[in-house]
N, C-alpha and C positions, 0 to 999 in steps of 0.2 A: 504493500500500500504506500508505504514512503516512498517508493523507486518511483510508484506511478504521479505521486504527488510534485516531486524533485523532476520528472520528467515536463509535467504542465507548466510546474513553474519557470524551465529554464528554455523552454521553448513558447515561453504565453506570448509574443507575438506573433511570432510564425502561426502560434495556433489561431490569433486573434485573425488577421490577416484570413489566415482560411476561410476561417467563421463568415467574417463582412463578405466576401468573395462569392462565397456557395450563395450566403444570401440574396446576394444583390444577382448575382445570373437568375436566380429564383423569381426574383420582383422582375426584372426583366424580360423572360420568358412569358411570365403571367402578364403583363400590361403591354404586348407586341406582339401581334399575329402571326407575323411575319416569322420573329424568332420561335415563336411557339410551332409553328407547322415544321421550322428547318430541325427543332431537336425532336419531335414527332418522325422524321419522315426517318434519321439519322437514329432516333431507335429502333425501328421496324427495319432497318433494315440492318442494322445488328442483327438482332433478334434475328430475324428471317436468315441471316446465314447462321446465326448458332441451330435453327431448329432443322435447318436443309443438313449440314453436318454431323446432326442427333438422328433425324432418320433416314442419313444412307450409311450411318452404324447399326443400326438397327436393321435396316434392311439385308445389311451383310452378315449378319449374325443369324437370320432368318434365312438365311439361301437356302441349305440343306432342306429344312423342312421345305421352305414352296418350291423346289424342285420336287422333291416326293410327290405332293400334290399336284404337280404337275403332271408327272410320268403316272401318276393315281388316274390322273382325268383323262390322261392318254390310254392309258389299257382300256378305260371306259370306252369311248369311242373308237377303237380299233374293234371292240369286241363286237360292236354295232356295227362296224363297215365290215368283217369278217363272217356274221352271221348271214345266214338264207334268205331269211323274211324281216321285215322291222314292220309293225301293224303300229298303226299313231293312231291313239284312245279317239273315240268320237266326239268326246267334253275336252278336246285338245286345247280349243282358244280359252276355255275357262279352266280346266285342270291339266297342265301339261305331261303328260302319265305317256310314258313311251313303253310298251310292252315288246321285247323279242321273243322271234322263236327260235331259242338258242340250240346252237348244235357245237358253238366253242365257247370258252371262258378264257379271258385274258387276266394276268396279276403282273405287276413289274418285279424285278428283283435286281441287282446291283454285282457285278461281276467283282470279284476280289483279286482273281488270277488268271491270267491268261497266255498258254502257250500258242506259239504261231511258227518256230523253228525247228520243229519235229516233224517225221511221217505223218504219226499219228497222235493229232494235238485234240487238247482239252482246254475247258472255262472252268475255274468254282465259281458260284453264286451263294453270297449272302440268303440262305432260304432254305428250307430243310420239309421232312414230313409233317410236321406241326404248321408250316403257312402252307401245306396242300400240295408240293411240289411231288409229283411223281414221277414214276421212268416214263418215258417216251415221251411227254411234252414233245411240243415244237416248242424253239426258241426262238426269237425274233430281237428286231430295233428297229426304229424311224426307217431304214434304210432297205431292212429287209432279211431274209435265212441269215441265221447266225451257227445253227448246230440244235442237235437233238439230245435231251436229257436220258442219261448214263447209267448214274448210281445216285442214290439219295440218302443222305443219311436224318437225324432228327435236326438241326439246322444249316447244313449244306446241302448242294449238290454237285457233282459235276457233269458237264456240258461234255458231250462228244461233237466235236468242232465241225463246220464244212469242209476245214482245210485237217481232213484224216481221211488215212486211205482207205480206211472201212466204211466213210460211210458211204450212203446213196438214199437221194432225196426225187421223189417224182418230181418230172417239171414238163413246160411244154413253151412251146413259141407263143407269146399273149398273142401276134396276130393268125393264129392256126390252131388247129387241133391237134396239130402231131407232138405228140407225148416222147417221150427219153428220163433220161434216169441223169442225174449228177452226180459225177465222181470225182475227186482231185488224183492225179499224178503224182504229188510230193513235191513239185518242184517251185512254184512260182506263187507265191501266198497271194497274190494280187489275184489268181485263173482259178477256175474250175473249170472240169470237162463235160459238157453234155452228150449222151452217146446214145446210138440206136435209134437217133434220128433217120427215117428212109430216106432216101434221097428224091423220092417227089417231092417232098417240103421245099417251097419254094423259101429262101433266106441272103437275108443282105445283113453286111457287116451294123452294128447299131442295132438290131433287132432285139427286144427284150424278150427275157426270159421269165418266167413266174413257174409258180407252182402249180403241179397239175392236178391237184385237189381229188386222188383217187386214191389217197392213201387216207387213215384215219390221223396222223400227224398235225398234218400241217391243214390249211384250209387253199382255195384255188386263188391264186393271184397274189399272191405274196412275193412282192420282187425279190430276186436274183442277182441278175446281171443283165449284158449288154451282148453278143455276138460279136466276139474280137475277131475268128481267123476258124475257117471252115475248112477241114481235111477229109481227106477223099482216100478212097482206095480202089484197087480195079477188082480188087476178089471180094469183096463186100458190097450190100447193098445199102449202108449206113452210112450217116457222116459221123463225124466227132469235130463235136465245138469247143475252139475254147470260148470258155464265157470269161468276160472281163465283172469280177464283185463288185456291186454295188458300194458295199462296205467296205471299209479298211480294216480287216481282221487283225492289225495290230496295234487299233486302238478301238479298242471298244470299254463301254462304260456301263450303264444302264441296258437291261434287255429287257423284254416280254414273255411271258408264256404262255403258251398255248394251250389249254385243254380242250380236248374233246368228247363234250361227257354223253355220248353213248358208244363211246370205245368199248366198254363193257359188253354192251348188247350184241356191237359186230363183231366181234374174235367169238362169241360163245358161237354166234349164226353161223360164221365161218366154219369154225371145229366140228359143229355140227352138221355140216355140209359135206366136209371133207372126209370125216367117221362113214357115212350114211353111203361115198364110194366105192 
């Protein structure tokens, strides 16, 4: 209390001086419009950058989450352009109630690891049997086939890659009907191969490729690629394409999954198709 006392007292003009100062801008401000709108307008916009400052820290501390919700609202809507039918409710303009009739389920999941320098490459994804993640899914992104679900444990999984020499994915020419199978070679992580194309398909370099939605996997029209470079043979009636990936399989981040929830129904139909020969 002395210090603060000894402090007043040996600066009491400096403090006085303050005092009449603050005061008199004070009177000043209050009896001139003029000066009163220039320290109004000179607060607001302080202000206005401390609070633009305050919420694009906020906003960057919130990325993670509104991405999620993001790629949340994307599975949504992919699930919808993916599905067979979409029936829009009759009380649409007063309750907007959209009903599908679902034949896939879409959920996002978040890749953690991913090979791209092997034969035969793998993804993990953040997700396991507790968020619903099963074998055979299709796996997807914005972009298009990413690989097909492997093994699953209770919170992983891993992804058997397009670029592995086991797999094969249906697919077909989106402007044609003629169907082929996608295979990689091992060599070129950018290509995959399409093969057992006839050679009446008529094809030009740029022609995309999609899914040919005959499998229970995937769904029809899920891009692929692009039609780089068409080879021929004179003992074969097939071409082999390379297709150029949509995606960059050595950067991938976020994916999609695919479910097909009467996969159940078709393998028993199947089995029991097959038994009954």
């Amino acid at each position: 209390m002395q210090q603060i006392l000894y402090f007043i007292t040996k600066n009491s003009t400096k403090l006085l001086f303050l005092l009449l100062l603050v005061v008199s801008l004070y009177l000043t401000v209050q009896t001139h419009s003029y000066h009163k709108s220039q320290v109004l307008h000179s607060a607001n916009f302080v202000s206005g950058a401390v609070y633009e400052k305050t919420n694009s820290i906020t906003e960057y501390l919130h990325l993670k989450d509104e991405n999620n919700r993001l790629a949340e609202e994307n599975a949504k809507l992919k699930q919808i352009l993916y599905n067979s039918e979409v029936i829009v409710d009759s009380a649409f303009a007063i309750n907007p109630e959209i009903r599908i009739a679902q034949d896939f389920k879409l959920f996002h999941a978040k890749i953690i690891k991913n090979s791209f320098y092997n034969k035969d490459n793998y993804l993990t994804i953040k997700g396991g049997s507790k968020n619903g993640v099963k074998k055979d899914m299709g796996v997807i992104n914005s972009k298009g086939v990413i690989g097909i679900v492997e093994n699953v444990s209770k919170n992983y999984a891993t992804i058997q890659s397009i670029l592995n020499t086991q797999t094969k994915i249906s697919a077909k020419l989106s402007n044609s009907n003629h169907f082929g199978t996608i295979t990689w070679n091992g060599k070129n992580t950018g290509f995959v191969q399409l093969i057992d194309i006839p050679k009446l398909a008529v094809l030009h370099k740029g022609d995309s490729i999609v899914t040919g939605g005959i499998s229970t996997i995937f769904p029809e029209n899920v891009p692929i690629g692009v039609v780089d470079k068409v080879f021929t043979s004179k003992n074969s009636n097939f071409y082999t394409i390379n297709v150029r990936l949509f995606n960059d399989m050595t950067s991938i981040g976020s994916v999609y999954l695919i479910e097909n929830i009467h996969i159940n129904e078709i393998n028993q139909l199947e089995e029991e198709t097959t038994s009954d020969e």
